[in-house]
Backbone as JSON Lines, residues from 0, in Angstrom:
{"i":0,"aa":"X","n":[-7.46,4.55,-10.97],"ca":[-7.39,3.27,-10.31],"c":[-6.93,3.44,-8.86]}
{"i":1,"aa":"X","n":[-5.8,4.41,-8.29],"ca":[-5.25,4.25,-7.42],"c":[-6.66,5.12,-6.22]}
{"i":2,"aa":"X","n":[-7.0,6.11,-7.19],"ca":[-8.1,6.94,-6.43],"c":[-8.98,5.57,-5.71]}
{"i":3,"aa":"X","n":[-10.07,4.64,-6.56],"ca":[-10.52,3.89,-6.15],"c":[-10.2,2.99,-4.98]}
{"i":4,"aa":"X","n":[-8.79,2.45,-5.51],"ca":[-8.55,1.73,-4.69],"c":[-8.29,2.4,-3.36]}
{"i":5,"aa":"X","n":[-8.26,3.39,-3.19],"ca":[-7.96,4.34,-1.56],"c":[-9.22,4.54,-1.32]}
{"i":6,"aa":"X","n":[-10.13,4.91,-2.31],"ca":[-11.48,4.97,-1.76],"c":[-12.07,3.43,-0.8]}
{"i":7,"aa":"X","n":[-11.99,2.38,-1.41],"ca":[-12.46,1.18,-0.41],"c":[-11.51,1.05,0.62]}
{"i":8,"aa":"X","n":[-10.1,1.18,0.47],"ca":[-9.44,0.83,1.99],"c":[-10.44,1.77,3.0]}
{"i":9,"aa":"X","n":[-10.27,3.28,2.49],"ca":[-10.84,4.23,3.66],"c":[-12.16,3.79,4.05]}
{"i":10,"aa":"X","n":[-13.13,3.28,3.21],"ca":[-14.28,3.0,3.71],"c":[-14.22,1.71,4.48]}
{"i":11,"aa":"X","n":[-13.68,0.64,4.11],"ca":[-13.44,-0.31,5.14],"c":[-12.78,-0.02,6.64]}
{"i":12,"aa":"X","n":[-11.95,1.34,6.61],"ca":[-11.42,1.21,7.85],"c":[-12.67,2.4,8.34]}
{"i":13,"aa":"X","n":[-13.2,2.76,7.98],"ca":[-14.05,3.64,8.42],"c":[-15.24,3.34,9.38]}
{"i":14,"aa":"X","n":[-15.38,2.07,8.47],"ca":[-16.81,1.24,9.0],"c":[-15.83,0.23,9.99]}
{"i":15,"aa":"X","n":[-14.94,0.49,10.64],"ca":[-14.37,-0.38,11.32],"c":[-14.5,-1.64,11.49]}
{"i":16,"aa":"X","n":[-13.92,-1.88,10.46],"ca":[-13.25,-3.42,10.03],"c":[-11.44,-3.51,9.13]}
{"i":17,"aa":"X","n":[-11.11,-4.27,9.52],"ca":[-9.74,-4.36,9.53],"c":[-9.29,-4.3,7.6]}
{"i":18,"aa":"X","n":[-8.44,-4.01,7.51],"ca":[-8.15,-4.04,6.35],"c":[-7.03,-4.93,5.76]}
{"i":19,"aa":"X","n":[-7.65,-6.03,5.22],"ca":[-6.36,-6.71,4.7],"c":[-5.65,-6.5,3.38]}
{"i":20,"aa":"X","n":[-4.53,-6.64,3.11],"ca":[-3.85,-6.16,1.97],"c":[-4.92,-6.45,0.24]}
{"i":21,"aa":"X","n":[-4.31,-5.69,-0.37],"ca":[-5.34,-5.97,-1.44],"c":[-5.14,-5.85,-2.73]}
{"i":22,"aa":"X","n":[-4.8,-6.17,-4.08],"ca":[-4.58,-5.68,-5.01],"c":[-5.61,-5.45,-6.29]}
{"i":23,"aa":"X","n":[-5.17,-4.7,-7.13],"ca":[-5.59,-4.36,-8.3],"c":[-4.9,-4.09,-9.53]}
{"i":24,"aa":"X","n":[-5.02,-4.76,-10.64],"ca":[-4.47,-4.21,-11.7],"c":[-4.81,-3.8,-12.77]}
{"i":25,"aa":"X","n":[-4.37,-3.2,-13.58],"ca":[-5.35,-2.55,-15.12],"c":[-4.17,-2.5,-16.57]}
{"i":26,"aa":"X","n":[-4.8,-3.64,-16.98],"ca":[-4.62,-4.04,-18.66],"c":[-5.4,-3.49,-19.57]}
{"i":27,"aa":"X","n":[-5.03,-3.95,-20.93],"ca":[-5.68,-3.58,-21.93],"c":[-7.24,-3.94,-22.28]}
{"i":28,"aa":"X","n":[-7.54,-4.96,-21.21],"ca":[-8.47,-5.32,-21.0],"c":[-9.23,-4.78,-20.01]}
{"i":29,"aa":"X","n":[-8.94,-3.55,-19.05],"ca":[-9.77,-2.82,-18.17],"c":[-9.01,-3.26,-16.87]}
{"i":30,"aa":"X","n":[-9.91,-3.01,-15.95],"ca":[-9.66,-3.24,-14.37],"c":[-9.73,-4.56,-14.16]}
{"i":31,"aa":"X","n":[-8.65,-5.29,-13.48],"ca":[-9.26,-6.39,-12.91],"c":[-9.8,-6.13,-11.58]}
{"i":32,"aa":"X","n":[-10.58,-6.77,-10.99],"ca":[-11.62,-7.08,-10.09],"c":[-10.43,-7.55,-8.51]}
{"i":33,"aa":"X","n":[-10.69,-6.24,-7.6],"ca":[-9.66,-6.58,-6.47],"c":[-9.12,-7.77,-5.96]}
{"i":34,"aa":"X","n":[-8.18,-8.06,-5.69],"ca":[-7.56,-9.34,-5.7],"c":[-7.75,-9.23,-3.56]}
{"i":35,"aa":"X","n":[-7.94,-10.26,-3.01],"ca":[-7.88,-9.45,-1.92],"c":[-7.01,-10.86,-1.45]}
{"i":36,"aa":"X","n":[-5.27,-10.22,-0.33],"ca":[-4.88,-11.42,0.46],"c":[-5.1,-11.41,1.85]}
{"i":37,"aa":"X","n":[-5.67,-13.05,1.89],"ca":[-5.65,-13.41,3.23],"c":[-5.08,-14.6,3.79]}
{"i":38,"aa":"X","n":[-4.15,-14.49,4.58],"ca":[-3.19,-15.37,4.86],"c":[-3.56,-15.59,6.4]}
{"i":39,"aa":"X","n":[-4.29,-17.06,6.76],"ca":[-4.76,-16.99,7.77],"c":[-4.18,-18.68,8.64]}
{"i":40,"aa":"X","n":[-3.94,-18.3,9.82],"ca":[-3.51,-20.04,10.27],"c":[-4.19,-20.09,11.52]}
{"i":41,"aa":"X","n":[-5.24,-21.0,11.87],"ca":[-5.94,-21.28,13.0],"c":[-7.13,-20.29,13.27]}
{"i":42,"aa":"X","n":[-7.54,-20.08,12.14],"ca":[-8.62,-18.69,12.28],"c":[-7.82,-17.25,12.46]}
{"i":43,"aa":"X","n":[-6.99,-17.43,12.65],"ca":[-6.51,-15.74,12.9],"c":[-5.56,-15.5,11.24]}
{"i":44,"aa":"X","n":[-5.98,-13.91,11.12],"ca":[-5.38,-13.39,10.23],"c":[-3.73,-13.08,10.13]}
{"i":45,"aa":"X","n":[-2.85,-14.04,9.44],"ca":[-1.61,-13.4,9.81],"c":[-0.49,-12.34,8.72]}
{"i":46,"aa":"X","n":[-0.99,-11.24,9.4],"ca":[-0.63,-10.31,8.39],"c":[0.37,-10.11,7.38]}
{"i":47,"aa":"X","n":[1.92,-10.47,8.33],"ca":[2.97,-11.03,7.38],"c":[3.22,-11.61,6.29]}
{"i":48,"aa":"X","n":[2.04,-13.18,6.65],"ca":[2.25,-13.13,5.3],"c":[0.89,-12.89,4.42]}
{"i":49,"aa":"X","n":[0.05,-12.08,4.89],"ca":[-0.72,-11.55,3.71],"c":[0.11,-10.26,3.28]}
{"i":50,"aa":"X","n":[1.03,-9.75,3.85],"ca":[1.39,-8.93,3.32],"c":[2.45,-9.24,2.46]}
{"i":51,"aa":"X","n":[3.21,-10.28,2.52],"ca":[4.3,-11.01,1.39],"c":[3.2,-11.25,0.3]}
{"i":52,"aa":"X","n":[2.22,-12.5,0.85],"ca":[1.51,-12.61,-0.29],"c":[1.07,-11.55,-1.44]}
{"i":53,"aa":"X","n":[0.57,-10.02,-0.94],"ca":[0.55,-9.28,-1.48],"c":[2.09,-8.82,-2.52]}
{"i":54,"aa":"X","n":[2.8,-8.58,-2.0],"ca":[4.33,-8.42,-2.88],"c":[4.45,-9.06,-3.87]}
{"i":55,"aa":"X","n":[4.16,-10.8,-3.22],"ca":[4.49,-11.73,-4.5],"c":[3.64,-11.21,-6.01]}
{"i":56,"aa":"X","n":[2.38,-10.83,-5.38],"ca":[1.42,-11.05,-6.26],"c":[1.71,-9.86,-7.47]}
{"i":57,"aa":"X","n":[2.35,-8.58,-6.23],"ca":[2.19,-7.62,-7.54],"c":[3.56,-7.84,-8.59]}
{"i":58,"aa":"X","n":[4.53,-8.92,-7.91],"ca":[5.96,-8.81,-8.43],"c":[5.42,-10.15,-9.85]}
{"i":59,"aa":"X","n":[4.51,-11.24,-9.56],"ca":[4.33,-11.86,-10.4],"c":[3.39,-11.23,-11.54]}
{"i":60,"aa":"X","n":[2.73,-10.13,-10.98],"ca":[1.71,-9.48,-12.32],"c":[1.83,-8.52,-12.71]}
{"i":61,"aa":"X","n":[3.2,-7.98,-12.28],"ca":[3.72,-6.64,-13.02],"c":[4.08,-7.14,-14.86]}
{"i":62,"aa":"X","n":[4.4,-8.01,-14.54],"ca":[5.13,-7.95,-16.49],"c":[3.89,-8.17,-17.16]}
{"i":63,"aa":"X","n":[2.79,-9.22,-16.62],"ca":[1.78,-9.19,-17.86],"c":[0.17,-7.81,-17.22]}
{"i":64,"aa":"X","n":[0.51,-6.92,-16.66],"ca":[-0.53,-5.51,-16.78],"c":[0.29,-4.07,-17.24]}
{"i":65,"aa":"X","n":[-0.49,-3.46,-17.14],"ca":[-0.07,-1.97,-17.51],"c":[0.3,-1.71,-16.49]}
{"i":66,"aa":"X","n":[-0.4,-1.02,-15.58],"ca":[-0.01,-0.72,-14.16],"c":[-0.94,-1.91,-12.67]}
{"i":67,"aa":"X","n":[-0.56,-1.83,-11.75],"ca":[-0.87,-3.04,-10.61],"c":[-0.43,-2.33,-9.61]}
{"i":68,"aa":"X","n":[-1.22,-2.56,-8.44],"ca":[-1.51,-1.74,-7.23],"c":[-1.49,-2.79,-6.14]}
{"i":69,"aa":"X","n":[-0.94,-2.84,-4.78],"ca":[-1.74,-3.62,-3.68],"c":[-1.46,-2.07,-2.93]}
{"i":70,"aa":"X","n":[-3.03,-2.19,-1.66],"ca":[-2.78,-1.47,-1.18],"c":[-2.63,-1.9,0.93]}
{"i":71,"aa":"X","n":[-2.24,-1.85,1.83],"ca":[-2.36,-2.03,3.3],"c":[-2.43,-1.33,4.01]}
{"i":72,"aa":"X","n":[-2.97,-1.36,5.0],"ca":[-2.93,-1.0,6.23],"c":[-1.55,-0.97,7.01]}
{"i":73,"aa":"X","n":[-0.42,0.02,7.02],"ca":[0.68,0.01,7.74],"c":[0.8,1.57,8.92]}
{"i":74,"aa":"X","n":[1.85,1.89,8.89],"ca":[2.33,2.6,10.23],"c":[3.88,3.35,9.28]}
{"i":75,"aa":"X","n":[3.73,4.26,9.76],"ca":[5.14,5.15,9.86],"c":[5.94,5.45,10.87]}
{"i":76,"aa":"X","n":[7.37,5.36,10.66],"ca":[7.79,5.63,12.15],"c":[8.36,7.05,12.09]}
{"i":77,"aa":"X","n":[8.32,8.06,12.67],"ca":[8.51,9.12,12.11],"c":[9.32,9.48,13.23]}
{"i":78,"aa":"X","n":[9.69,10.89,13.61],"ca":[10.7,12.17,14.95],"c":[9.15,11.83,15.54]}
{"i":79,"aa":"X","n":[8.36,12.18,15.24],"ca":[6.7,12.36,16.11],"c":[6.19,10.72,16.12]}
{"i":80,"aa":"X","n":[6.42,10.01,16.17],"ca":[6.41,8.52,16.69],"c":[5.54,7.48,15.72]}
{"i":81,"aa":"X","n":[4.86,6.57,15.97],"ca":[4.21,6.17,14.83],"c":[2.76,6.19,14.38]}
{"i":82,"aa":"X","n":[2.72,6.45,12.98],"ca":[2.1,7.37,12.51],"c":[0.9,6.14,11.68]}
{"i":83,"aa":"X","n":[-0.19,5.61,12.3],"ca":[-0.9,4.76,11.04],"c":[-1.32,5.42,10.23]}
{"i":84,"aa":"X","n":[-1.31,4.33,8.51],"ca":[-1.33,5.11,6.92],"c":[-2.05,4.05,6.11]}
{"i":85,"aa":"X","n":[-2.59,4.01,5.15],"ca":[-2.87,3.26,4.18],"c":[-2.05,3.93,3.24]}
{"i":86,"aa":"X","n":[-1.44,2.51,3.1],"ca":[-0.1,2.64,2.05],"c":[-0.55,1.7,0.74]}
{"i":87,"aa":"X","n":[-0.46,2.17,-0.35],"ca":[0.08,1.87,-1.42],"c":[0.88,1.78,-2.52]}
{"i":88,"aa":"X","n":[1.27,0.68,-3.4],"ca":[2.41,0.78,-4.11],"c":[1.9,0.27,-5.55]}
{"i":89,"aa":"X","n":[2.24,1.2,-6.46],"ca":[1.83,1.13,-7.77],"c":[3.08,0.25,-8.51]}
{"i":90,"aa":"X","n":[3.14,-0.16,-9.34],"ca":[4.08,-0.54,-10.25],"c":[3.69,-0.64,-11.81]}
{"i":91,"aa":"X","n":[4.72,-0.51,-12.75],"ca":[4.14,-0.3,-14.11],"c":[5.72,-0.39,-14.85]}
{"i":92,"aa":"X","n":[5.86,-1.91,-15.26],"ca":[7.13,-2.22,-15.93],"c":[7.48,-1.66,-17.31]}
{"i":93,"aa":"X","n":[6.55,-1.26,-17.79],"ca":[5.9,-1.17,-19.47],"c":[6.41,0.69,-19.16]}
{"i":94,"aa":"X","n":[6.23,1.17,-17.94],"ca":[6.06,2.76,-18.11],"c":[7.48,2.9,-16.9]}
{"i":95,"aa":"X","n":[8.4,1.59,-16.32],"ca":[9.32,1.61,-15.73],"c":[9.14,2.75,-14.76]}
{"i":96,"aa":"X","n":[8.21,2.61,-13.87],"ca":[7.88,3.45,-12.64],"c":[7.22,2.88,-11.61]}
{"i":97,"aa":"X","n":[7.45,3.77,-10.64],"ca":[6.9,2.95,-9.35],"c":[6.44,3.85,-8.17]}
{"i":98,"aa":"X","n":[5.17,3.82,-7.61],"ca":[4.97,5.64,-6.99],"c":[4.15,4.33,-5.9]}
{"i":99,"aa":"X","n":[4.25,5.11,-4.49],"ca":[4.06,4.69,-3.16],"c":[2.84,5.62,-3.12]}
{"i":100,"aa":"X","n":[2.25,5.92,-2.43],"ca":[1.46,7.08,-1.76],"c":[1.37,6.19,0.12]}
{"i":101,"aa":"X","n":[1.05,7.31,0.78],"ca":[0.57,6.97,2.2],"c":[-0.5,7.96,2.28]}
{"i":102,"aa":"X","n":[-1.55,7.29,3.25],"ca":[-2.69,8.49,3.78],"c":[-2.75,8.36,4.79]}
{"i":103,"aa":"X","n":[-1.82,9.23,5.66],"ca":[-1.7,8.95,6.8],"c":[-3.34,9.14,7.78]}
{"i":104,"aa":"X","n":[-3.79,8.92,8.8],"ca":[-5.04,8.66,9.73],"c":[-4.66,8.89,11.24]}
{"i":105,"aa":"X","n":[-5.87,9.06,11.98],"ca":[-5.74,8.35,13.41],"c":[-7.4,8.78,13.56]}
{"i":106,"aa":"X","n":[-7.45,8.33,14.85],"ca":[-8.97,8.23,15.49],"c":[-9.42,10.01,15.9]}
{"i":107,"aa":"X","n":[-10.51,10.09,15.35],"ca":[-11.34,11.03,15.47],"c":[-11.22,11.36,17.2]}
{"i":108,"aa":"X","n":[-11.32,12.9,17.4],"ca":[-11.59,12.91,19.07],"c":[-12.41,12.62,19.02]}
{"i":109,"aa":"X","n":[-13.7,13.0,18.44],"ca":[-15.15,13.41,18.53],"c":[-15.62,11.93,18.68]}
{"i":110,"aa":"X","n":[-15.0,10.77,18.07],"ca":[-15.41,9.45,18.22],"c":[-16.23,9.51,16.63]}
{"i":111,"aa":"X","n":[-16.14,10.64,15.84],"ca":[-16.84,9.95,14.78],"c":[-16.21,9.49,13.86]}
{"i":112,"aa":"X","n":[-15.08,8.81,13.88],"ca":[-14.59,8.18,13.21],"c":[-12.66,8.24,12.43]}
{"i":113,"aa":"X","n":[-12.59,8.24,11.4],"ca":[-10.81,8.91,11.09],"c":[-10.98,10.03,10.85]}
{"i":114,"aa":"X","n":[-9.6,10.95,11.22],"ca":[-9.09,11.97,10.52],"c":[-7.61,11.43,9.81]}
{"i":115,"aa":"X","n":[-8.15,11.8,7.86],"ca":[-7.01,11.61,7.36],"c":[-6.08,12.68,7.0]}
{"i":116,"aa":"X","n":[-4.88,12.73,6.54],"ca":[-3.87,13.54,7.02],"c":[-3.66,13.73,5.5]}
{"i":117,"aa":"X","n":[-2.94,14.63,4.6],"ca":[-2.1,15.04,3.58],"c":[-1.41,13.73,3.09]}
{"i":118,"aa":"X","n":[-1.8,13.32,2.2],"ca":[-0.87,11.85,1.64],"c":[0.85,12.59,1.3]}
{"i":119,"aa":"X","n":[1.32,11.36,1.55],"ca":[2.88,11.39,1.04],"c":[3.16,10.96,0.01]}
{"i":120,"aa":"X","n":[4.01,10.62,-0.37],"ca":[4.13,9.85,-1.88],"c":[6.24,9.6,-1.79]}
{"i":121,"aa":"X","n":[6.12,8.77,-2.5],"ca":[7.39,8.59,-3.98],"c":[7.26,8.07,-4.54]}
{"i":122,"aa":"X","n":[7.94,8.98,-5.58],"ca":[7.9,8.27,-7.09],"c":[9.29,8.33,-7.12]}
{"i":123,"aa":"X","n":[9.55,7.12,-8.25],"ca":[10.8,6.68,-8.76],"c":[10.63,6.3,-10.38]}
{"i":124,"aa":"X","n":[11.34,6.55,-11.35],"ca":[10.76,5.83,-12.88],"c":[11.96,6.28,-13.88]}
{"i":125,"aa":"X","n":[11.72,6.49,-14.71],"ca":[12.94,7.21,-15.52],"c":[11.95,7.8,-16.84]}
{"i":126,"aa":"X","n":[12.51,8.79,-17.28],"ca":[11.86,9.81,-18.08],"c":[12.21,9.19,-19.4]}
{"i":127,"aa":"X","n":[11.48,10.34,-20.35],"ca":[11.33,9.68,-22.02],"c":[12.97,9.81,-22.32]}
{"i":128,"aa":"X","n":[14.09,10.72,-21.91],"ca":[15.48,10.75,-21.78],"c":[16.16,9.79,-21.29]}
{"i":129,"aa":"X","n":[15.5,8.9,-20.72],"ca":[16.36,7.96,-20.11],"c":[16.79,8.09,-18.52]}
{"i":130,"aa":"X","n":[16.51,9.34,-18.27],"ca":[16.94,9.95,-17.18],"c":[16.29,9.31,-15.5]}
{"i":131,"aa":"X","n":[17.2,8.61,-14.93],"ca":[16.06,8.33,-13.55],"c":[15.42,9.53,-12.86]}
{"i":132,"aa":"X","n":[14.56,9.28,-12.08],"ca":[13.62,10.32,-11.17],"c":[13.53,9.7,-10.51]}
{"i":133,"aa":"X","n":[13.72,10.44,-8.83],"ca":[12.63,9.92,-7.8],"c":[12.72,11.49,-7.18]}
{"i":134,"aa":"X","n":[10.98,11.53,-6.71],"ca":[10.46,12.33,-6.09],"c":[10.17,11.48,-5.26]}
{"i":135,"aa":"X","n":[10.71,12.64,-3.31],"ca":[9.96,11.75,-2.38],"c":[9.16,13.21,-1.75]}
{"i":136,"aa":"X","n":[8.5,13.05,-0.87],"ca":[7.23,13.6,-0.29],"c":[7.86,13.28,1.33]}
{"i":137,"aa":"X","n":[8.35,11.9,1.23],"ca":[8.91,11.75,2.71],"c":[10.22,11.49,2.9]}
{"i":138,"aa":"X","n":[10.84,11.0,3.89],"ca":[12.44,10.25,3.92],"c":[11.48,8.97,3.07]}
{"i":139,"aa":"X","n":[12.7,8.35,2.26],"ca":[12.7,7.31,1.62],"c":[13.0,6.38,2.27]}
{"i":140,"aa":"X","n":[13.09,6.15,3.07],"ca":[12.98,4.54,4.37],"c":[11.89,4.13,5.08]}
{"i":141,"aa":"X","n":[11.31,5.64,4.76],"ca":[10.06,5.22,5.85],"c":[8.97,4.38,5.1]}
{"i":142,"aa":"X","n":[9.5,4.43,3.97],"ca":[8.08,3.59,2.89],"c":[8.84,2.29,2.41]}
{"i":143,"aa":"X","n":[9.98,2.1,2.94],"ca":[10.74,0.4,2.69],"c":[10.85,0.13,4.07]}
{"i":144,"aa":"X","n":[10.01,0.65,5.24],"ca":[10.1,0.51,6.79],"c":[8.84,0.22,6.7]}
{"i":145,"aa":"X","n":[8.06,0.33,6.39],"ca":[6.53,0.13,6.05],"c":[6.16,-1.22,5.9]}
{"i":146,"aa":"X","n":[6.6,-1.71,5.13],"ca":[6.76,-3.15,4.36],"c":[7.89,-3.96,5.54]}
{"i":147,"aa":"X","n":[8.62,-3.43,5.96],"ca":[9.56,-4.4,7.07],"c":[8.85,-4.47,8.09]}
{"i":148,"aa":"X","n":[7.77,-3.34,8.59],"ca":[7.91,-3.39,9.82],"c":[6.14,-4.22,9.83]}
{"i":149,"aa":"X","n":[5.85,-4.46,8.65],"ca":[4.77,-5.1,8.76],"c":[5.03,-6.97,8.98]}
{"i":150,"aa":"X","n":[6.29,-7.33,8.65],"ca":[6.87,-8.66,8.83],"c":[7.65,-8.56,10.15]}
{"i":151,"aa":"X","n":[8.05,-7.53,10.75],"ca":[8.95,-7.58,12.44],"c":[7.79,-8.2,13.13]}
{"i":152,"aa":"X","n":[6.97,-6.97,13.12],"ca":[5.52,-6.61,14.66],"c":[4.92,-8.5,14.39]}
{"i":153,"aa":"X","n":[5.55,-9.08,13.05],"ca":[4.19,-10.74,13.12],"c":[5.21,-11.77,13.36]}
{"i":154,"aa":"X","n":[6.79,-11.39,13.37],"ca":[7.32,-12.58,13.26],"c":[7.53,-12.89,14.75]}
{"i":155,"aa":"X","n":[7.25,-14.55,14.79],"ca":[7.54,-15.56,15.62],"c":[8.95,-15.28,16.69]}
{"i":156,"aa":"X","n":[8.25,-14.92,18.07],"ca":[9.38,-15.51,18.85],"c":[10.45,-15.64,19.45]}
């Protein structure tokens, strides 16, 4: 599921068009059919809150799926400055885990298009012991900076 769903962000940003947040989830009943948010006021897209909207959505459909995905278009802020990623965040209440990935990008020299970078990840969940886990791949702020800094760069004023 998560493969897929990285497969259409990349092709949407590929074919250069913007990517708005997006979800997916998978029950016992299969895949549901991408959920896509768009949170728009006066014709313009406002990302903030498609990107809350997205949160809400996966925080309201985590208890009734197996696992549920949104994925966005964000930025890393890194020592080497900021870094755009298609970020996603899995959740799965039933399997009490929760794994991020980023693929990090930037613009082709050649002009033909992205170069994507080594994905990152964390995971967090707790084992058949009871035991918590988190594996990170990156600093662990930079993927709860992700999600903030997608509500700073839109808010008002």
């Amino acid at each position: 599921m998560a493969g897929e769903a990285f497969a259409k962000a990349v092709t949407t940003l590929a074919r250069g068009r913007m990517l708005t947040p997006f979800g997916v989830a998978r029950s016992d009943a299969g895949v549901d059919q991408p959920q896509q948010f768009v949170v728009s006021e006066a014709g313009k897209i406002d990302v903030a809150e498609s990107v809350e909207a997205a949160l809400q959505w996966l925080e309201d459909e985590a208890p009734n799926a197996d696992v549920c995905m949104i994925i966005l278009d964000g930025y890393f802020s890194s020592e080497d400055g900021r870094i755009d990623a298609v970020v996603g965040r899995a959740l799965s209440l039933k399997r009490q885990l929760m794994v991020e990935i980023a693929l990090p990008y930037e613009s082709a020299e050649d002009d033909e298009g992205l170069e994507f970078s080594d994905p990152q990840y964390r995971f967090s969940g707790v084992a058949e012991d009871g035991v918590e886990i988190e594996t990170i791949d990156v600093d662990a702020d930079a993927f709860d900076a992700v999600f903030r800094s997608a509500f700073a760069k839109h808010a008002p004023a």
